[in-house]
Residue frames relative to the residue before (quaternion, step in Angstrom):
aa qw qx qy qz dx dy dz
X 1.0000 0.0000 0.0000 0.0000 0.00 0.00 0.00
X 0.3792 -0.6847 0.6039 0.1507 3.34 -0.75 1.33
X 0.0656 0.6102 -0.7895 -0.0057 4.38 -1.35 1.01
X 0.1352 -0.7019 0.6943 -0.0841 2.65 -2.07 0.56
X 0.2314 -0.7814 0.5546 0.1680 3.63 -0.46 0.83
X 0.1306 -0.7474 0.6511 -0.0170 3.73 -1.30 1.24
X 0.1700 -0.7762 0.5913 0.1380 3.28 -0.86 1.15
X 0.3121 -0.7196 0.5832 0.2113 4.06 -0.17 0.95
X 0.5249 -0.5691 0.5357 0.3372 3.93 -1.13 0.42
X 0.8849 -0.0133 0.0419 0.4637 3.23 0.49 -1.02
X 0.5380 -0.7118 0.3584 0.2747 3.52 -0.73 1.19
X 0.7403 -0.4331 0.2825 0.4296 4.17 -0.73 0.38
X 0.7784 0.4591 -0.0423 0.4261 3.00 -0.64 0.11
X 0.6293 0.6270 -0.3141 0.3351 3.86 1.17 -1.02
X 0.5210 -0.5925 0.5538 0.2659 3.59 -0.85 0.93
X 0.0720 -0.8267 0.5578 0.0151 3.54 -1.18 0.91
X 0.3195 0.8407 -0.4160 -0.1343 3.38 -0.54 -0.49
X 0.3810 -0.7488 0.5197 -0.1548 2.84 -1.58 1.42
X 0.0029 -0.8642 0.5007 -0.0504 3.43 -0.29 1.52
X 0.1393 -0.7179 0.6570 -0.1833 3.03 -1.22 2.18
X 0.8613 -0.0765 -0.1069 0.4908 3.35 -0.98 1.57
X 0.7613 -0.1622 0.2827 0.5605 3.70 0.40 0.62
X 0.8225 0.2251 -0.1632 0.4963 3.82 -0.14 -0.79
X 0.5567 -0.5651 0.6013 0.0954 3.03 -1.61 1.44
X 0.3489 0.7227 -0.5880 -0.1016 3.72 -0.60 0.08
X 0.5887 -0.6240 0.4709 0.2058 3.51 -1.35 0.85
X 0.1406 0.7610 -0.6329 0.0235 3.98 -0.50 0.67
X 0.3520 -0.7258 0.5831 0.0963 3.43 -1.58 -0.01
X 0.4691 -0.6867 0.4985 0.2446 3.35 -0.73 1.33
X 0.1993 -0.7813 0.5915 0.0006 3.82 -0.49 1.43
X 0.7676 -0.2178 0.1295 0.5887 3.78 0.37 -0.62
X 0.3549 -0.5830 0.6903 0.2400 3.54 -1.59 -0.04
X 0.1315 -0.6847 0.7157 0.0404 3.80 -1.38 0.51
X 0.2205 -0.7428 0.6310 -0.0389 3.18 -1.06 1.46
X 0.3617 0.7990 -0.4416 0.1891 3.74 -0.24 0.50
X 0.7946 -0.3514 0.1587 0.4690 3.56 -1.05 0.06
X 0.5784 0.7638 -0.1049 0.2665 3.88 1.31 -0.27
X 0.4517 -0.5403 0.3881 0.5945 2.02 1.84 -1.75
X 0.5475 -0.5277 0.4512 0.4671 3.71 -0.82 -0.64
X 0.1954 -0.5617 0.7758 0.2105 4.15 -1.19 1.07
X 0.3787 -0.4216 0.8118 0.1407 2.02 -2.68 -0.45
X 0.1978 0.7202 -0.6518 -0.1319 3.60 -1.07 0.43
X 0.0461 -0.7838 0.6062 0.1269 3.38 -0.99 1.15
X 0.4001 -0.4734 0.6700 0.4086 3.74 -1.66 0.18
X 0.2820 -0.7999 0.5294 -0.0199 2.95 -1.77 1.45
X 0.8610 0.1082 -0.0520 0.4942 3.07 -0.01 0.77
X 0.0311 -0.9833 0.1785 -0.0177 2.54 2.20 1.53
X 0.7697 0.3488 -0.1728 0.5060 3.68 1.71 -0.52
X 0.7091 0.3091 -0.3574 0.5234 3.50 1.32 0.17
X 0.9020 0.0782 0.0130 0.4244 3.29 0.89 -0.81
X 0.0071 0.8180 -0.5734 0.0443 3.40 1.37 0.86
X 0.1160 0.6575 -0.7214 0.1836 2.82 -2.11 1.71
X 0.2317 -0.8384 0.4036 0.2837 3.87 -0.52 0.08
X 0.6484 -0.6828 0.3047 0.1431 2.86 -1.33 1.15
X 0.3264 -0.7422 0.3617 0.4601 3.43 -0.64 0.11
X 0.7024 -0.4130 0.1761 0.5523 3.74 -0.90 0.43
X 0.0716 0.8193 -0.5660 -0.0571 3.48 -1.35 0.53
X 0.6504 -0.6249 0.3102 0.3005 3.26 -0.89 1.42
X 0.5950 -0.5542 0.3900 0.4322 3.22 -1.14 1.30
X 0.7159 0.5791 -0.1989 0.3356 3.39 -0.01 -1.23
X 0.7171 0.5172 -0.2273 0.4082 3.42 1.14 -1.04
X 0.6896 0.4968 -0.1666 0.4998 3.09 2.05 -1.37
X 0.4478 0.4971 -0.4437 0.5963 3.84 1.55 -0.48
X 0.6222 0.6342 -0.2543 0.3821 3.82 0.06 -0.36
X 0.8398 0.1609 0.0318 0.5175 3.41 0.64 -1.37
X 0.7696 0.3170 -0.2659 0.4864 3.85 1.56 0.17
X 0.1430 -0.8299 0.5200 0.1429 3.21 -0.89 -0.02
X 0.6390 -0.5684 0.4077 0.3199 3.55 -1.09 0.64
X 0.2478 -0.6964 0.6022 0.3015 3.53 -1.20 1.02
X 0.3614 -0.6815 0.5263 0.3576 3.91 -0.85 0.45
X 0.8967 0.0215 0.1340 0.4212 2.65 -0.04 -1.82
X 0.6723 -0.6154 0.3354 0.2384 3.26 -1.06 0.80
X 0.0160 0.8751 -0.1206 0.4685 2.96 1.34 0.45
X 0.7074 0.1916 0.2767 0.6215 2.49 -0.79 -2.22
X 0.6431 0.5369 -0.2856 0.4654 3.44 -0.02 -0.39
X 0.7044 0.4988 -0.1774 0.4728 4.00 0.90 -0.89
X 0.5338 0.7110 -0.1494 0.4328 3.21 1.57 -1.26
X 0.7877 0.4615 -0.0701 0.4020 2.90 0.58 -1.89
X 0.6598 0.4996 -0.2272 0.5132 3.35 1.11 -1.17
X 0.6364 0.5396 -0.3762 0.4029 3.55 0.92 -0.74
X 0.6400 0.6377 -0.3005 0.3056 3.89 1.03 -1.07
């Protein structure tokens, strides 16, 4: 049996956000997929107004197009708008 240790960018569950056309929206990292492909991403989108899941997205595509919420903060702000 072949193991193999994966280190994920961000841990379940982490607050993200990702601005498309003008609007900030806030999603959450829901699960990772590990398979012949490579490694996805599925996040809930639009985790406080309109939470849905994404389809998989390449690791690379999603390190690219999100960013970590720090600080709660930021985080309050957003949720308030």
């Amino acid at each position: 049996m072949n193991s193999f240790n994966v280190v994920f960018p961000y841990p379940i569950g982490t607050y993200l956000s990702k601005e498309e056309d003008g609007t900030v929206h806030i999603d959450q990292v829901n699960q990772y997929i590990i398979d012949a492909k490579g490694i996805s991403v599925i996040v809930m989108l639009d985790v406080f107004t309109s939470p849905r899941p994404s389809t998989p997205i390449e690791l690379e595509a999603f390190m690219n197009n999100w960013e970590e919420l720090k600080q709660t903060e930021d985080l309050d702000y957003l949720i308030k708008r």
